[in-house]
C-alpha positions as CSV (number, residue, x, y, z in Angstrom):
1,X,-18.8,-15.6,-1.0
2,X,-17.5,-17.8,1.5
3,X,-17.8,-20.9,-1.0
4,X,-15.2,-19.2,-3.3
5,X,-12.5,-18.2,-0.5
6,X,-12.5,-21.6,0.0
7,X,-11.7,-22.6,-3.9
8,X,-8.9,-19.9,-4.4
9,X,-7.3,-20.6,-1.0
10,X,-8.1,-16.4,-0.5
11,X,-8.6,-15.4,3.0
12,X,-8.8,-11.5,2.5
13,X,-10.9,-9.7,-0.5
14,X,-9.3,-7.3,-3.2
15,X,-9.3,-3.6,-2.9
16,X,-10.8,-2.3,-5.8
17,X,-8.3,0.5,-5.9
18,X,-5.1,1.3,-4.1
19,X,-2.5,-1.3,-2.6
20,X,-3.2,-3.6,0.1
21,X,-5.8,-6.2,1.4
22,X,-9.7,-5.6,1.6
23,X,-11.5,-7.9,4.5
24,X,-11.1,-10.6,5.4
25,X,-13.4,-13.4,3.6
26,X,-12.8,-16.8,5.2
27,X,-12.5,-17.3,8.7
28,X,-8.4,-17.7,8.3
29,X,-8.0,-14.3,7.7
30,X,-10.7,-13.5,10.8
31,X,-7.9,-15.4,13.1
32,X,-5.2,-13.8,11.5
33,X,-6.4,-10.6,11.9
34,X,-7.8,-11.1,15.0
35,X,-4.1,-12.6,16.3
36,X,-2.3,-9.5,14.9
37,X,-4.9,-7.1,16.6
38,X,-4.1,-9.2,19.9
39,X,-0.2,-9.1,19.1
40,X,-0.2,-5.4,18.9
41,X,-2.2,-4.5,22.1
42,X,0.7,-7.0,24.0
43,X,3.1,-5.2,22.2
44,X,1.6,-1.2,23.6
45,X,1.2,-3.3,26.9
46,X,4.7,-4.0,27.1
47,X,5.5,-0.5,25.9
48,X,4.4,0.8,28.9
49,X,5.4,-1.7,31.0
50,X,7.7,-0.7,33.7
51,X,10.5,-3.3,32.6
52,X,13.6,-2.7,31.5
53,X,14.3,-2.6,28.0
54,X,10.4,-2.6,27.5
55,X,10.6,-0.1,24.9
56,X,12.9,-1.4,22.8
57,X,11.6,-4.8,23.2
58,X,8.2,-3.5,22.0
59,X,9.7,-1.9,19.3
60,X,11.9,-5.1,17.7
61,X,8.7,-7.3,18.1
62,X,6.7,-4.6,16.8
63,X,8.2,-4.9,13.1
64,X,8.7,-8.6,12.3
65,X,5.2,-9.3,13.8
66,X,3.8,-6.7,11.0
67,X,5.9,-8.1,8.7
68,X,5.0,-11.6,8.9
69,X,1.0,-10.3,9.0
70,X,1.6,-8.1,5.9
71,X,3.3,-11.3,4.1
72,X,0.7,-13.8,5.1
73,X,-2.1,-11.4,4.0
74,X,-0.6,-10.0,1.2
75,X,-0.1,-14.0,-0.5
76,X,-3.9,-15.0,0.6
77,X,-5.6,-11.7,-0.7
78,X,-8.1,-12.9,-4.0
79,X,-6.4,-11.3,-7.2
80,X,-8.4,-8.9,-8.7
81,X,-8.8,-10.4,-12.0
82,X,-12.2,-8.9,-13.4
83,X,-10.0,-5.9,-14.9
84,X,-6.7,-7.8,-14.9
85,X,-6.7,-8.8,-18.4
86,X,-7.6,-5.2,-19.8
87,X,-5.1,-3.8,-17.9
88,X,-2.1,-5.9,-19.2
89,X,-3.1,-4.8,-22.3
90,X,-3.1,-1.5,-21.8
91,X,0.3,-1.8,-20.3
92,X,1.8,-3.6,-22.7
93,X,0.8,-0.9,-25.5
94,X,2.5,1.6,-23.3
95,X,5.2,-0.5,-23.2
96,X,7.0,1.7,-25.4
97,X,7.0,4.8,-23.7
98,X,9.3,6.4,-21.0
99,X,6.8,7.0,-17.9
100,X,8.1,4.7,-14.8
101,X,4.5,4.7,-13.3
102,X,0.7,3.6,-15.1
103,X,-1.8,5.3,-13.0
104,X,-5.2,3.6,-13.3
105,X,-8.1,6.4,-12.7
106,X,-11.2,6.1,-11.6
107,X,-12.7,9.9,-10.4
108,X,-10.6,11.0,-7.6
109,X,-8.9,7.5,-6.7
110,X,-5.9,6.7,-8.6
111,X,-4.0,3.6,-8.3
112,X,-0.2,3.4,-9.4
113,X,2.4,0.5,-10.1
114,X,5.6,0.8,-11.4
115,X,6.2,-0.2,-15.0
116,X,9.1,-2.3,-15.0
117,X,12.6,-2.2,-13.6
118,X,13.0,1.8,-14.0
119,X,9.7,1.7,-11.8
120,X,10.8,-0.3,-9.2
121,X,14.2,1.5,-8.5
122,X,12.2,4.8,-8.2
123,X,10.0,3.4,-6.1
124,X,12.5,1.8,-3.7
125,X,14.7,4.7,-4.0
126,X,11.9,6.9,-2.3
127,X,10.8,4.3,0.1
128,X,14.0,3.3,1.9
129,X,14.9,6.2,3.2
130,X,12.1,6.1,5.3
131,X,13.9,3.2,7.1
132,X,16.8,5.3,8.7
133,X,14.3,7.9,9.5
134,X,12.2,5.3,11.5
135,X,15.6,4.0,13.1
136,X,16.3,7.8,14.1
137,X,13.0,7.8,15.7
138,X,13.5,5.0,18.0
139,X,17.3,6.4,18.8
140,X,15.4,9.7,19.7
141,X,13.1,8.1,21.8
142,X,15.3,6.1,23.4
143,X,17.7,8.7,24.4
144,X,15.0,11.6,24.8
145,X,12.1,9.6,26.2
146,X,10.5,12.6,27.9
147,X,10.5,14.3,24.6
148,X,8.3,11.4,23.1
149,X,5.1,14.0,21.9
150,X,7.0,16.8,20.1
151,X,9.8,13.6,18.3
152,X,6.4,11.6,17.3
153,X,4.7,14.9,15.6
154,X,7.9,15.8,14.3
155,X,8.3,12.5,12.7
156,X,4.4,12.3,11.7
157,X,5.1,15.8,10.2
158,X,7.9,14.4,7.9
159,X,6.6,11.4,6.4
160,X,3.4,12.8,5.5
161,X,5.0,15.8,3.7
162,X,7.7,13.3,2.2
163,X,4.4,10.5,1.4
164,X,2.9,13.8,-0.2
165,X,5.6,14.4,-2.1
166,X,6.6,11.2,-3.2
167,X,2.8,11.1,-4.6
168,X,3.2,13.7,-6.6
169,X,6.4,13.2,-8.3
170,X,4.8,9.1,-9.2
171,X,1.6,10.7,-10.3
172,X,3.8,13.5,-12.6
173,X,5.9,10.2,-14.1
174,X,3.0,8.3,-15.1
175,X,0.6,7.2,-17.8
176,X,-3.0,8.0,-16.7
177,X,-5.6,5.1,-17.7
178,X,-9.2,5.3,-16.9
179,X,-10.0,1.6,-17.6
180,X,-13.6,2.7,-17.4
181,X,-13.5,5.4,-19.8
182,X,-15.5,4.9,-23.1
183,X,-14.9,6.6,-26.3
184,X,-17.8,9.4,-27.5
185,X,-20.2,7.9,-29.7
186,X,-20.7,9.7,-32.9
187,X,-23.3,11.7,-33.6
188,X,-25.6,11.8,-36.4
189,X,-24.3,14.8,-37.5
190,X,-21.0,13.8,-37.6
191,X,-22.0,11.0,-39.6
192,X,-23.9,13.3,-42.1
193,X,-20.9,15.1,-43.0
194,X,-19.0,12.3,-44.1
């Protein structure tokens, strides 16, 4: 396992469903993920700190640092290319039709992507919102620090019923593919009839 990290430059494994990376294969991706882990417990440390402007502070570094992990990761994660080639297939027979979403099934796990432009912009038009409501949440915080519990659940609250609803409106606009599925063999009585 480690041989091939090595030969596709991947530090991190494929998920086999859903978006983001598995673990990490190659000892690269340990460090990484061992310097991000470290990164974030300096970054809580400093959140309670007594200095001034700590919170803030903790906050800016808190999203570049992610960003720059989720980059990194996200270019060295192995492609999952076992089902790749069936997949694009399948996508480019639906080409055709008017979903924005292709929804690959597999039992109760379901993993979408957005099918071209349309796709995108109704992805990012649901997403970005989310990034004045996290800049509300650190105004709140900073101007009603003693208020910290009830803003955070509030805010928890929110973007799980917005995440909730967001996933059901992309799961209403797709195409459903079970790339597993197999068609019903006929049976000898089917046959017969003929």
């Amino acid at each position: 396992m480690m041989h091939e990290s090595i030969e596709d430059g991947a530090w991190f494994a494929a998920r086999r469903f859903g978006i983001g990376i598995g673990l990490p294969i190659a000892w690269q991706g340990w460090v990484l993920l061992a310097s991000y882990l470290a990164a974030i417990a300096g970054i809580k440390a400093l959140d309670h700190s007594a200095l001034a402007g700590g919170k803030p502070l903790a906050f800016a570094l808190f999203l570049p640092i992610t960003a720059v992990f989720l980059i990194v990761a996200g270019k060295r994660t192995r492609r999952n290319t076992k089902t790749a080639p069936s997949r694009e297939k399948e996508a480019q027979a639906m080409s055709g039709e008017e979903t924005l979403f292709v929804c690959y099934r597999k039992g109760w796990q379901f993993n979408c992507q957005p099918r071209g432009r349309a796709g995108w912009l109704a992805l990012a038009a649901w997403t970005l919102p989310l990034l004045p409501l996290g800049l509300g949440l650190a105004w709140l915080l900073l101007r009603f620090p003693d208020s910290a519990l009830p803003i955070g659940i509030a805010f928890t609250l929110i973007v799980l019923l917005w995440s909730a609803v967001m996933a059901v409106w992309i799961v209403s606009r797709s195409e459903m593919v079970d790339p597993h599925a197999q068609p019903k063999p006929e049976t000898r009585r089917g046959k017969n009839r003929r």
